[in-house]
Each structure stands twice: as C-alpha cells, then as structure tokens.
PyMOL CGO cylinders between C-alpha atoms (Angstrom):
from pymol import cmd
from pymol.cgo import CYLINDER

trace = [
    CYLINDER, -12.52, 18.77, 57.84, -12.91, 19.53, 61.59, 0.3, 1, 1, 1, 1, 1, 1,
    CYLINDER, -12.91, 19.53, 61.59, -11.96, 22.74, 61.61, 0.3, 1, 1, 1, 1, 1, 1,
    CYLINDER, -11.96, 22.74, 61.61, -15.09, 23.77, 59.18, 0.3, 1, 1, 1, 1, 1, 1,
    CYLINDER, -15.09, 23.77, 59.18, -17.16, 22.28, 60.88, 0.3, 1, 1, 1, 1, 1, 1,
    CYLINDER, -17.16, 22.28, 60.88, -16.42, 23.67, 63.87, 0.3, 1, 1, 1, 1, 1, 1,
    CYLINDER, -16.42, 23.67, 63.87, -16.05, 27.01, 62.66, 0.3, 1, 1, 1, 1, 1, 1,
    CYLINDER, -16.05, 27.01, 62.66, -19.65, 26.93, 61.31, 0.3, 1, 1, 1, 1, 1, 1,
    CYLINDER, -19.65, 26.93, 61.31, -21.04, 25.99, 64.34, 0.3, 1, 1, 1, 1, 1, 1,
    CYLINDER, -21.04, 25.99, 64.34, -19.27, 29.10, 66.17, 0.3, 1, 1, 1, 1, 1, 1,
    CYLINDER, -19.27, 29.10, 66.17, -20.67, 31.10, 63.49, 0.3, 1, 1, 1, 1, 1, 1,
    CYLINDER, -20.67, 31.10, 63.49, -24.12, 29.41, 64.07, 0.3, 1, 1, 1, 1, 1, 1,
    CYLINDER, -24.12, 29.41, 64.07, -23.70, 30.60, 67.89, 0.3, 1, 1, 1, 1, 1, 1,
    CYLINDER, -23.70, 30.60, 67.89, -22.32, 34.22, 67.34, 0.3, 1, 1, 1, 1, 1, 1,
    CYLINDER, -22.32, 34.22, 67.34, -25.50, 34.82, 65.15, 0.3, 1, 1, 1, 1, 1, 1,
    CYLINDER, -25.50, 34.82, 65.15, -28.03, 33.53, 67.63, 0.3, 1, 1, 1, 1, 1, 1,
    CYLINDER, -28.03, 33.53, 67.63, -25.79, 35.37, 70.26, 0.3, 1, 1, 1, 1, 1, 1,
    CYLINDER, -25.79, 35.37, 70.26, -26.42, 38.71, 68.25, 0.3, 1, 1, 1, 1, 1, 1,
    CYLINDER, -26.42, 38.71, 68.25, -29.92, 38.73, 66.60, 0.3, 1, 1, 1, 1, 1, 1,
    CYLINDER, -29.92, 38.73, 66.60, -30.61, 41.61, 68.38, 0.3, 1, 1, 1, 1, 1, 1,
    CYLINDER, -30.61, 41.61, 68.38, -27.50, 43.76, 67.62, 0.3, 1, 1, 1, 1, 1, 1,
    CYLINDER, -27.50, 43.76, 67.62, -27.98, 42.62, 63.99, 0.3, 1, 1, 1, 1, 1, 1,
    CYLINDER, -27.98, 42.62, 63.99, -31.81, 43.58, 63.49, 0.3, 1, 1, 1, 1, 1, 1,
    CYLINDER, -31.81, 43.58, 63.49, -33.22, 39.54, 63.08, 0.3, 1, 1, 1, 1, 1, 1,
    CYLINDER, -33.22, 39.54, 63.08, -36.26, 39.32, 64.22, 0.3, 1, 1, 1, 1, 1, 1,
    CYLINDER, -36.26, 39.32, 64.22, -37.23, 35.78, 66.05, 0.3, 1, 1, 1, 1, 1, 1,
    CYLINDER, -37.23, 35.78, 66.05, -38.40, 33.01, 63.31, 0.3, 1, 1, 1, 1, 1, 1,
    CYLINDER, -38.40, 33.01, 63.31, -41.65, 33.68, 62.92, 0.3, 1, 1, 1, 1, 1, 1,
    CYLINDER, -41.65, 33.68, 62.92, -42.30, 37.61, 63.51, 0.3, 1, 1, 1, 1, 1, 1,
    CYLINDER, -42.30, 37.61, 63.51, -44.43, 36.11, 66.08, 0.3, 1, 1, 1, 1, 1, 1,
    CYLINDER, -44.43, 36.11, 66.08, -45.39, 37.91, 69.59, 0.3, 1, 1, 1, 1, 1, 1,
    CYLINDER, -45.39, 37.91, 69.59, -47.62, 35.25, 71.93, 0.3, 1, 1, 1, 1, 1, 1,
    CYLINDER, -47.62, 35.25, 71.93, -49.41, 36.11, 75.30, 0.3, 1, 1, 1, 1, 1, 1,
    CYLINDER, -49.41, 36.11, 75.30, -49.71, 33.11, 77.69, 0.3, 1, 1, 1, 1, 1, 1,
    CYLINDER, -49.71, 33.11, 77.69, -50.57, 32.34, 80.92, 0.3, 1, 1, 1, 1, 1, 1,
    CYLINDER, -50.57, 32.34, 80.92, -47.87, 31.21, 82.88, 0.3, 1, 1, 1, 1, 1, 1,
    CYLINDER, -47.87, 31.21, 82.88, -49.38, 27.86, 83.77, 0.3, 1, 1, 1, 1, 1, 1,
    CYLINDER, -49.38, 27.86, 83.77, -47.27, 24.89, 83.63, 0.3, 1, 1, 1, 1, 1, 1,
    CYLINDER, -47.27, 24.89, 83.63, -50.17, 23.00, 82.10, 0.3, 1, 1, 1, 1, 1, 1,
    CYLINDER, -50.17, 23.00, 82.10, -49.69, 25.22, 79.01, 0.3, 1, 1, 1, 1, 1, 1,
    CYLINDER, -49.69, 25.22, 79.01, -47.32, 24.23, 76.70, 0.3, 1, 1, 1, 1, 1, 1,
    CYLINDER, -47.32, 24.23, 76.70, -47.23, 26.93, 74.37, 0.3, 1, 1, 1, 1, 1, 1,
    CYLINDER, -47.23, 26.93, 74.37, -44.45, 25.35, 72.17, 0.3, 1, 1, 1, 1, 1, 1,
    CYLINDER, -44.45, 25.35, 72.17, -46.20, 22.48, 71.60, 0.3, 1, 1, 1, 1, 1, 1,
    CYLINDER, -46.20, 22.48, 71.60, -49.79, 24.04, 71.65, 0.3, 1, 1, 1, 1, 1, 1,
    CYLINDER, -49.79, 24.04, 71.65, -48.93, 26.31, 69.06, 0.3, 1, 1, 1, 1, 1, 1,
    CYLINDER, -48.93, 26.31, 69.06, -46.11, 23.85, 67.07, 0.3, 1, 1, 1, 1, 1, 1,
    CYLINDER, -46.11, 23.85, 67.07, -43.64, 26.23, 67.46, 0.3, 1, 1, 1, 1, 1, 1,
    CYLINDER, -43.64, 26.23, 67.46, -39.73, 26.01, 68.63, 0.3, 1, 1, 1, 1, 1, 1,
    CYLINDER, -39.73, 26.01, 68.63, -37.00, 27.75, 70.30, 0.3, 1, 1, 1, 1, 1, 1,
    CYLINDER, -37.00, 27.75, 70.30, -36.39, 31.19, 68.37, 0.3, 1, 1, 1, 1, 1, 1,
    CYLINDER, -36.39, 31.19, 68.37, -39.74, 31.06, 66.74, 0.3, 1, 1, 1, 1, 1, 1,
    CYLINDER, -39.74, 31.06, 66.74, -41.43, 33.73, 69.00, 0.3, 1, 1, 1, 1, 1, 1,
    CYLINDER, -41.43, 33.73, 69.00, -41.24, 36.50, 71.62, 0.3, 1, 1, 1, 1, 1, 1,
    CYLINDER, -41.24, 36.50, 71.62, -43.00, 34.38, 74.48, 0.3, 1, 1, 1, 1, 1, 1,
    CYLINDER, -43.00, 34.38, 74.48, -44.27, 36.33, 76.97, 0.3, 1, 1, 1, 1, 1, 1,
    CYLINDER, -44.27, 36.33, 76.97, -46.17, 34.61, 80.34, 0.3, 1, 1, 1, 1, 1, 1,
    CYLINDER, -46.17, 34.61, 80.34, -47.73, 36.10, 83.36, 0.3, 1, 1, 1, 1, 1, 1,
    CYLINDER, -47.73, 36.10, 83.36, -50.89, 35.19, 85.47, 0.3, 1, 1, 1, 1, 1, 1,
    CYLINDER, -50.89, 35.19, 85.47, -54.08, 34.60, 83.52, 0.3, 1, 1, 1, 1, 1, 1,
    CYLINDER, -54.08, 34.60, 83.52, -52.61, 35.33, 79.90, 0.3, 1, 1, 1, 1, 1, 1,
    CYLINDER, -52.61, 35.33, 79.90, -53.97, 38.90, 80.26, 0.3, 1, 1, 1, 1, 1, 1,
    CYLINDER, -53.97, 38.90, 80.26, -52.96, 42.43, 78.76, 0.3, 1, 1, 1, 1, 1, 1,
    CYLINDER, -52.96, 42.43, 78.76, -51.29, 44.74, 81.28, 0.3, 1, 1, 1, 1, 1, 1,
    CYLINDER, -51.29, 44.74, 81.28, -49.39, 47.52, 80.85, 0.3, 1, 1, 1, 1, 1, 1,
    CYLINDER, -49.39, 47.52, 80.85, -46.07, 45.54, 80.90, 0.3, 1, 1, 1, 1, 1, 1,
    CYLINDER, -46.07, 45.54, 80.90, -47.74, 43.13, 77.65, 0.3, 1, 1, 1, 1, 1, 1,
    CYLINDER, -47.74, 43.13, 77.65, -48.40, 46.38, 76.03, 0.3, 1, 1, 1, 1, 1, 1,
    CYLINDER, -48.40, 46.38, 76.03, -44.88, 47.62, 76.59, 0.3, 1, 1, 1, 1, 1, 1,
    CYLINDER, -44.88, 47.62, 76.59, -43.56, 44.65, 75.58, 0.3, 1, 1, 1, 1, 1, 1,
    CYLINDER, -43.56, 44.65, 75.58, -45.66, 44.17, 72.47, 0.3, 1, 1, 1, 1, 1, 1,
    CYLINDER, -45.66, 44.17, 72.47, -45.05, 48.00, 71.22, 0.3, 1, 1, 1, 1, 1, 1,
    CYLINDER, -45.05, 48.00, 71.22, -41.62, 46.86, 71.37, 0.3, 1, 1, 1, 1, 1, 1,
    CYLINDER, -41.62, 46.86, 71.37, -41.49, 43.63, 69.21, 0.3, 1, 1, 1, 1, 1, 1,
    CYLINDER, -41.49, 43.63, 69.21, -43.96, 45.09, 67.06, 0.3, 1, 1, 1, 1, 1, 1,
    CYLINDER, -43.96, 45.09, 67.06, -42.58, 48.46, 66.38, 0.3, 1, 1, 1, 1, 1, 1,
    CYLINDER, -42.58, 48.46, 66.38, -39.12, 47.96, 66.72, 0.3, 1, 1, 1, 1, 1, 1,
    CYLINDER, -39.12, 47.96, 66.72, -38.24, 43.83, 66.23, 0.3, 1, 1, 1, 1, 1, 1,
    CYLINDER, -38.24, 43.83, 66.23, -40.19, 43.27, 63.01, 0.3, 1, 1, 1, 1, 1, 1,
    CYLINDER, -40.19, 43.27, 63.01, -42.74, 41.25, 64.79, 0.3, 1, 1, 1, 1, 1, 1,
    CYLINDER, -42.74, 41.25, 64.79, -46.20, 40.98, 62.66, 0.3, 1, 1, 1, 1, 1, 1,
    CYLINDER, -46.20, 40.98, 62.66, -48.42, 38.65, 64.24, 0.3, 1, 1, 1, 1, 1, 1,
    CYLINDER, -48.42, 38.65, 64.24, -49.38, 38.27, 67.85, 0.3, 1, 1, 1, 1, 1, 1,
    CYLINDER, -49.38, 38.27, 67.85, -51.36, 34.90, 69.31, 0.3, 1, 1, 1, 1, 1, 1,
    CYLINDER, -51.36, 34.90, 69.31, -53.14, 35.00, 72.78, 0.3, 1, 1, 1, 1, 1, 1,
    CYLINDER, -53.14, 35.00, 72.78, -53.31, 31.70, 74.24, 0.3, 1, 1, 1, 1, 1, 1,
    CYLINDER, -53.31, 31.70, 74.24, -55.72, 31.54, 77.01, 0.3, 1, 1, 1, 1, 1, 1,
    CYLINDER, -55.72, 31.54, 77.01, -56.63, 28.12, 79.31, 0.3, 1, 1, 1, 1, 1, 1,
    CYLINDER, -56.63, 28.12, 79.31, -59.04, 26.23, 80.45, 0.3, 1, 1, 1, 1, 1, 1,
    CYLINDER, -59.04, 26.23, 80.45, -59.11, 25.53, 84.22, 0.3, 1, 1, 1, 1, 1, 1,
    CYLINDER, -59.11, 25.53, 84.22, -57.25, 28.51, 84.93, 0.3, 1, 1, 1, 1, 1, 1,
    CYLINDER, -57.25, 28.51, 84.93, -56.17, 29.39, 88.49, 0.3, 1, 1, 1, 1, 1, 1,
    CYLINDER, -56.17, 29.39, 88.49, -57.49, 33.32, 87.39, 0.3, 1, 1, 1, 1, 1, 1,
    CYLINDER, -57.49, 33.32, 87.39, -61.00, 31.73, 87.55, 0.3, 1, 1, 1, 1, 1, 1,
    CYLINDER, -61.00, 31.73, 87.55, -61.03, 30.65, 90.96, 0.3, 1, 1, 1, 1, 1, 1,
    CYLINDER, -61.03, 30.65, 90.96, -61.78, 33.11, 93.22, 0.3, 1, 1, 1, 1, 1, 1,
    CYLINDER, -61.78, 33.11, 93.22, -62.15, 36.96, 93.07, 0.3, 1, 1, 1, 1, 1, 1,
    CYLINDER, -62.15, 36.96, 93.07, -60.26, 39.97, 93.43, 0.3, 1, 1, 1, 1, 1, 1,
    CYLINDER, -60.26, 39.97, 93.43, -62.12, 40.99, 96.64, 0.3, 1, 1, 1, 1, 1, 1,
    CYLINDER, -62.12, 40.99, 96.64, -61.54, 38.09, 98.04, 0.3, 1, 1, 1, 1, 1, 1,
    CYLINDER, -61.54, 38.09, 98.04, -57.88, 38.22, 97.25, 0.3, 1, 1, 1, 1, 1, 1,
    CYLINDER, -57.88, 38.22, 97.25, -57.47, 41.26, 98.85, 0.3, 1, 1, 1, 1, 1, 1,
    CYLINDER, -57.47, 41.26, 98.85, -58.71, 40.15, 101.69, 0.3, 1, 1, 1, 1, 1, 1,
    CYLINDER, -58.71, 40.15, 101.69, -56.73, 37.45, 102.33, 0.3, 1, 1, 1, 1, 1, 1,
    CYLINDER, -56.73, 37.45, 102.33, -53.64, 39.63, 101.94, 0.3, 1, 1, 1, 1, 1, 1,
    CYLINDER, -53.64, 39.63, 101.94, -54.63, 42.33, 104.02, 0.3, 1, 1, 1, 1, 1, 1,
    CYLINDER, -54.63, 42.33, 104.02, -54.57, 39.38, 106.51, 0.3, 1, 1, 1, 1, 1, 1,
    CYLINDER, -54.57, 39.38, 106.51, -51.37, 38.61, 105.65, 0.3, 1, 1, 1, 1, 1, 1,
    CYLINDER, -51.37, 38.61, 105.65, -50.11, 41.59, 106.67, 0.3, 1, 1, 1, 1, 1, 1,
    CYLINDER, -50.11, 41.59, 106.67, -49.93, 43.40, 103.09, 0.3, 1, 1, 1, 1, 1, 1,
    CYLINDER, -49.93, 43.40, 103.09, -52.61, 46.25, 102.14, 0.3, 1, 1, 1, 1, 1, 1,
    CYLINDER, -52.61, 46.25, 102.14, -52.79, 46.30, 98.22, 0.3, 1, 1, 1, 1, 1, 1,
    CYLINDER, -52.79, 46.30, 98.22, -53.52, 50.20, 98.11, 0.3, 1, 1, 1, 1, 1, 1,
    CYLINDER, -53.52, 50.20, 98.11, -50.49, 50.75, 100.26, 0.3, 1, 1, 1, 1, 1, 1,
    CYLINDER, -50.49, 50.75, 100.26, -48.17, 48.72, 98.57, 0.3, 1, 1, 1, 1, 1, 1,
    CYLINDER, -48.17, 48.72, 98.57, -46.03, 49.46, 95.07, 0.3, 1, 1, 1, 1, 1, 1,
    CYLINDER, -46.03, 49.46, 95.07, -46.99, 47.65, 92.01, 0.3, 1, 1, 1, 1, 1, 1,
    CYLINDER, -46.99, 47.65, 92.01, -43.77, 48.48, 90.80, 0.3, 1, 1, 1, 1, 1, 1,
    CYLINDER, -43.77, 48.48, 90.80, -40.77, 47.97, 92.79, 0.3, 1, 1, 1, 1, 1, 1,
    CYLINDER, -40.77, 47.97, 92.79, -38.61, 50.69, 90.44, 0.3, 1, 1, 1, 1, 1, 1,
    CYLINDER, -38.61, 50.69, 90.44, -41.39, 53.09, 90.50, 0.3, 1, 1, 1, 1, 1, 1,
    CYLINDER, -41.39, 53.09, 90.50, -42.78, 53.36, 94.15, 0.3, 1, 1, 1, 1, 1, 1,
    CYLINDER, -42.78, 53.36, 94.15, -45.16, 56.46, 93.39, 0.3, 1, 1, 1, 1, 1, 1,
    CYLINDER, -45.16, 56.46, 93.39, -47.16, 54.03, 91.65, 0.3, 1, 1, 1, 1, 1, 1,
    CYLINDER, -47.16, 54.03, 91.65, -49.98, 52.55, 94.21, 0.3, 1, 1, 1, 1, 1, 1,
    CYLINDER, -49.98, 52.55, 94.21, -53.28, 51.00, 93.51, 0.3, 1, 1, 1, 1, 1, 1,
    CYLINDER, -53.28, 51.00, 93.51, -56.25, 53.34, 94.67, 0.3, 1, 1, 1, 1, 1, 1,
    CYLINDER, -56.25, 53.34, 94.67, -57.86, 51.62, 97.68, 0.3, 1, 1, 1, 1, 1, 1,
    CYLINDER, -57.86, 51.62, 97.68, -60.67, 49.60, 95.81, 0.3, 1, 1, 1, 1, 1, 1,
    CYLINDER, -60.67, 49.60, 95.81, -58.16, 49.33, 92.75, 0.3, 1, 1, 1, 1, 1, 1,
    CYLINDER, -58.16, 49.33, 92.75, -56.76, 45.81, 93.12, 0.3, 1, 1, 1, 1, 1, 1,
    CYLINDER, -56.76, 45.81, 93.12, -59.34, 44.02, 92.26, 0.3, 1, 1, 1, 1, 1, 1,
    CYLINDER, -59.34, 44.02, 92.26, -59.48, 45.60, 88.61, 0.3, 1, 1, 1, 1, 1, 1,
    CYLINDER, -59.48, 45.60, 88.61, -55.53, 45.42, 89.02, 0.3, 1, 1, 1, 1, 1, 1,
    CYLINDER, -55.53, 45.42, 89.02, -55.42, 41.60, 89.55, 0.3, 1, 1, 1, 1, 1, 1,
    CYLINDER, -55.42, 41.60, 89.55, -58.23, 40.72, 86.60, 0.3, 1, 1, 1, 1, 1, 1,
    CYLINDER, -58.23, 40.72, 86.60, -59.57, 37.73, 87.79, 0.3, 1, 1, 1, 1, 1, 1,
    CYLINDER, -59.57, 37.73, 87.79, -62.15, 36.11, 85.41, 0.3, 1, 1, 1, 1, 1, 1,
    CYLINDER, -62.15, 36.11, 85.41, -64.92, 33.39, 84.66, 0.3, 1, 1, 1, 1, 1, 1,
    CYLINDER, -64.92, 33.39, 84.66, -65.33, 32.58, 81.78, 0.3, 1, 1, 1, 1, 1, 1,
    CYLINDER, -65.33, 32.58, 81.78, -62.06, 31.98, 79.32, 0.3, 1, 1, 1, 1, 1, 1,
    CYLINDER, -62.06, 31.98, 79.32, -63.40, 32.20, 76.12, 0.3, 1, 1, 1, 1, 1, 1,
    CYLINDER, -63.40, 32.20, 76.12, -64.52, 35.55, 76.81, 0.3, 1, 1, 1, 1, 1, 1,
    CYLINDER, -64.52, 35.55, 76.81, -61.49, 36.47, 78.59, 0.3, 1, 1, 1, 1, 1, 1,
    CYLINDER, -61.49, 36.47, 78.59, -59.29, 35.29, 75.37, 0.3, 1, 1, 1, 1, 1, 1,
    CYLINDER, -59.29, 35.29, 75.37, -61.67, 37.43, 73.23, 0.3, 1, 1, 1, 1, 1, 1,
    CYLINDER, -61.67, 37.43, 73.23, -61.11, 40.65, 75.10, 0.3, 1, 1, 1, 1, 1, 1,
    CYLINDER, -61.11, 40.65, 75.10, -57.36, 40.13, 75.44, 0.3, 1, 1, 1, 1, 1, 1,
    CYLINDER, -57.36, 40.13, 75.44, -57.46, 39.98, 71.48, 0.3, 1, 1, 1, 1, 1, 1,
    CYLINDER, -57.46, 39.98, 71.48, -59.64, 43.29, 71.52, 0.3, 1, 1, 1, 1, 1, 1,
    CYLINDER, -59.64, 43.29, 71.52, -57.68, 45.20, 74.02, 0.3, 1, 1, 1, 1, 1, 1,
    CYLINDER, -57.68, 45.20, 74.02, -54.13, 44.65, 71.70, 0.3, 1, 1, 1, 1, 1, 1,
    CYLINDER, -54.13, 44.65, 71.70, -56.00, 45.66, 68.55, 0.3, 1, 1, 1, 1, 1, 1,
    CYLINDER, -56.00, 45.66, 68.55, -57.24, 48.37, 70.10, 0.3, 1, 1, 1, 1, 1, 1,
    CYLINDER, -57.24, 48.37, 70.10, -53.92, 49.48, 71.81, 0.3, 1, 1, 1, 1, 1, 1,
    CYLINDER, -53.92, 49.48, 71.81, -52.67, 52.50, 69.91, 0.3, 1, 1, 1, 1, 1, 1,
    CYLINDER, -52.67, 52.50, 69.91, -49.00, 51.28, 70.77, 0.3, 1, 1, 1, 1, 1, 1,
    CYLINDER, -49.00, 51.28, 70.77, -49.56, 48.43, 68.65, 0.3, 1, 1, 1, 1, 1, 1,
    CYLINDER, -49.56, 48.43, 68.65, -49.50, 48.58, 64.80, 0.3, 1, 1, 1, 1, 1, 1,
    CYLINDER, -49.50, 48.58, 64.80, -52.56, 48.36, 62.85, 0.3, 1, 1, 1, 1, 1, 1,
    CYLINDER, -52.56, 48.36, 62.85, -51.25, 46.01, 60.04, 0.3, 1, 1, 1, 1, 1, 1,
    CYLINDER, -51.25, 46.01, 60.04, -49.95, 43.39, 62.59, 0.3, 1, 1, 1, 1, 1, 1,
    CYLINDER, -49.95, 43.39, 62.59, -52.73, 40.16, 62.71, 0.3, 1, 1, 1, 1, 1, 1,
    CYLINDER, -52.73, 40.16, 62.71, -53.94, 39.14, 66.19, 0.3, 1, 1, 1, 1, 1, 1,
    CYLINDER, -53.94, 39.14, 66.19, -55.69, 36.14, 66.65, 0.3, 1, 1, 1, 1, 1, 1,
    CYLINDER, -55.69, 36.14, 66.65, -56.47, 34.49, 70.33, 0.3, 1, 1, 1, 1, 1, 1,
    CYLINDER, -56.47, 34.49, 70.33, -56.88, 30.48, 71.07, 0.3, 1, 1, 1, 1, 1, 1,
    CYLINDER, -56.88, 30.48, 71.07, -57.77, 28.50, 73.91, 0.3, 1, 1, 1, 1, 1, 1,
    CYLINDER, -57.77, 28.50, 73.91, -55.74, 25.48, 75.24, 0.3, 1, 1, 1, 1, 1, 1,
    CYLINDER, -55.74, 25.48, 75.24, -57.76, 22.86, 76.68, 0.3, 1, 1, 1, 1, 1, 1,
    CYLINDER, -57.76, 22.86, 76.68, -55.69, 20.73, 79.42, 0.3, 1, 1, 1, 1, 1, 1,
    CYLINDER, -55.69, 20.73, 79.42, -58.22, 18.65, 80.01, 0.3, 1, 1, 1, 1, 1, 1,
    CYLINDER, -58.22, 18.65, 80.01, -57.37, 16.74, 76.79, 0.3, 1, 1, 1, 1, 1, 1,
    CYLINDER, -57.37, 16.74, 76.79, -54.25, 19.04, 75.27, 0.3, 1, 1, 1, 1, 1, 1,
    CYLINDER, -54.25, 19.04, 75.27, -55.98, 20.69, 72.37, 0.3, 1, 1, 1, 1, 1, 1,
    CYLINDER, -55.98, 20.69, 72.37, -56.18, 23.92, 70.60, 0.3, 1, 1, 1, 1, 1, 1,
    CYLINDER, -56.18, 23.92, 70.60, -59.07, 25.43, 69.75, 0.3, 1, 1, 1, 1, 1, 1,
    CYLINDER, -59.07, 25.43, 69.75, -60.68, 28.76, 68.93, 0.3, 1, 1, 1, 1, 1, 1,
    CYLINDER, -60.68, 28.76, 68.93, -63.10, 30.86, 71.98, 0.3, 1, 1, 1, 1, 1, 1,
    CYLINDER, -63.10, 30.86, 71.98, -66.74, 29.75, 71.87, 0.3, 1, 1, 1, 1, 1, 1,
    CYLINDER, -66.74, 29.75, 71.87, -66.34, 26.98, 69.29, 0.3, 1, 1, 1, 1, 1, 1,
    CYLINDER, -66.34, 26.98, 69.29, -66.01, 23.77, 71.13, 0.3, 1, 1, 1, 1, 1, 1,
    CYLINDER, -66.01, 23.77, 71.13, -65.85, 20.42, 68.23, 0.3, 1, 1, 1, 1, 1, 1,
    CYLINDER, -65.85, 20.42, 68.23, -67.48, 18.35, 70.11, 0.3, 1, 1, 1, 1, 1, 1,
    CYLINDER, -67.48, 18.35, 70.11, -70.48, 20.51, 70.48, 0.3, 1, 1, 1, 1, 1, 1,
    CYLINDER, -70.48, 20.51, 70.48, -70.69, 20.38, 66.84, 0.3, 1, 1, 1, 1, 1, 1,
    CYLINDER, -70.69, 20.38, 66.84, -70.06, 16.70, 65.74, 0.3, 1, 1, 1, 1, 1, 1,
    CYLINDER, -70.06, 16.70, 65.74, -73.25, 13.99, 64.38, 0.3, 1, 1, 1, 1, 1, 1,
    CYLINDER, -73.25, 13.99, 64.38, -75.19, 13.68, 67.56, 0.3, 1, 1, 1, 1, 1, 1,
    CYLINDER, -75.19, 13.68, 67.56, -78.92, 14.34, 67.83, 0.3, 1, 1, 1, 1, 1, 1,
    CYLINDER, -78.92, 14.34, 67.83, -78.71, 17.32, 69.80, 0.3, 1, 1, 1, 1, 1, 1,
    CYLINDER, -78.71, 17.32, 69.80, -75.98, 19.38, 67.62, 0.3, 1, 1, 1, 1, 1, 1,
    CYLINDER, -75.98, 19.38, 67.62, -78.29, 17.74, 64.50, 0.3, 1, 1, 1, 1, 1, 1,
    CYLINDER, -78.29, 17.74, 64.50, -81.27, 19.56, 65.94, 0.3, 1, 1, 1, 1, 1, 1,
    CYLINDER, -81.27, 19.56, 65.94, -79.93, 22.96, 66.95, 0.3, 1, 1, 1, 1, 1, 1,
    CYLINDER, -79.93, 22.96, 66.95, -78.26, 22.69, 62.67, 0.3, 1, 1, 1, 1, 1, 1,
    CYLINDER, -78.26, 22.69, 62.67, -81.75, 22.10, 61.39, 0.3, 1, 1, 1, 1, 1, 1,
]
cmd.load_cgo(trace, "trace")
C-alpha cells in the first residue's frame, strides 16, 4: 500500500536526519583526509558513497590543528576506526613556496604575522617568519602522504587502536596507489628486470 511505503521512506529520512542524536556512526567508521582539489574524487578514488565517511578537505591534504580536532572527534567520540589520507599528484601545494607566498601577500596588502589565523580567536597570530611552516607547502607527495600518516599516528588525540593508512591519487590517469610504489616502475621491462635481479 502507499501509505507503507511512504511511511518507510520518512522513517528512512528521520534516521539519516538523526545519526548523530542517535550515536550511528557514518557507514564505514571511516575518517579520510583529502586535498580539496577538484581533480580528486575521493568517492570514487576510494569506492566509497554518501554516508560512508567523515570527509574532511582542505589545501594540500595535510594535518593541521583543525584535522586533528576533527579526527579526535570522530575517533573518540563517533565510533570512527580507520582513517585514509589521500594525497595527489600535481598538487597546487607543490608549486611554489611559502616564502614566496608571503611575499606576494604582503604585496597585496596583507602581512601574514599581523593577521589572525583564526577569525574567532584573534590572539592567535603567526610569528613573523611563521607562515611559511603555517602554509606547508611541499615537493614531493609521496613523502608528504607518508608524514601526514605519521603525524595522526603519532597524535596523542587520536586512538592507538584506530588503523591509518595513506594513498596517492594519480590524476594524470585516475588511479590509486600506495606512496613510493609506482606499477609501472615494476612491470616486465628490461630495466625493472635488471634492478629485480
């Protein structure tokens, strides 16, 4: 009858409405760090759908202090029990440096060590040569995606039980793979043959 089935699917929307207020976790007790990069499509990189995982996105994929807040909560508190860092080839983060980014915004008018980092909490300023540690630019993404994984499992707010595992997208041909272990390095040529024997 209608009226069932429309009653189920209110009931279907009242408990997606209220996961929160009745302790369900998302699908997969999954946390994932991203960069915020359209050319990452962490659904689809990581075969995953809507309500599977606590997504969170910022510049670069790279542990701050707001990932670490966020994490402690979905890991402490949400049930969470696995967090994935998905870094990205051809990154804007690796194309220029912090200096220089400082630089071109003192130009603009704005001087990073006089300026808030937090809108809420304006006591909190970047020492004058601070911003470029603040802003994290980097080189080389494998690396990069390593140290994110380090710094999370090393992060006292985050449980020691919980797994943490960190991948790189590649956009140049949309595929997953781990840091420093490129396939096609590895496949029956004479060169990877050589380096095997």
């Amino acid at each position: 009858m209608l009226y069932q089935q429309i009653d189920m699917e209110l009931a279907e929307r009242e408990a997606w409405a209220w996961r929160r207020q009745k302790g369900i976790c998302c699908n997969r007790r999954l946390f994932v760090l991203a960069c915020m990069d359209e050319r990452l499509p962490v659904e689809q990189a990581l075969g995953i759908r809507l309500g599977d995982a606590h997504i969170f996105r910022n510049a670069g994929g790279l542990v701050t202090d707001d990932v670490i807040r966020s994490a402690m909560l979905t890991t402490q508190f949400f049930g969470t029990r696995e967090i994935i860092v998905l870094n990205h080839t051809e990154c804007g983060m690796m194309t220029t440096t912090g200096e220089y980014l400082a630089n071109a915004l003192k130009e603009k008018g704005l001087d990073p060590a006089n300026v808030p980092i937090d809108p809420d909490l304006p006591e909190l300023k970047l020492e004058k040569e601070a911003f470029g540690k603040w802003i994290k630019m980097f080189t080389d993404v494998d690396e990069t995606c390593e140290k994110q994984v380090e710094l999370l499992r090393n992060s006292p707010w985050i449980p020691n039980d919980v797994a943490i595992h960190g991948y790189v997208w590649e956009v140049e041909n949309m595929r997953l793979r781990r840091p420093h272990i490129r396939l096609s390095d590895r496949v029956n040529t004479a060169k990877s043959m050589g380096a095997m024997g």
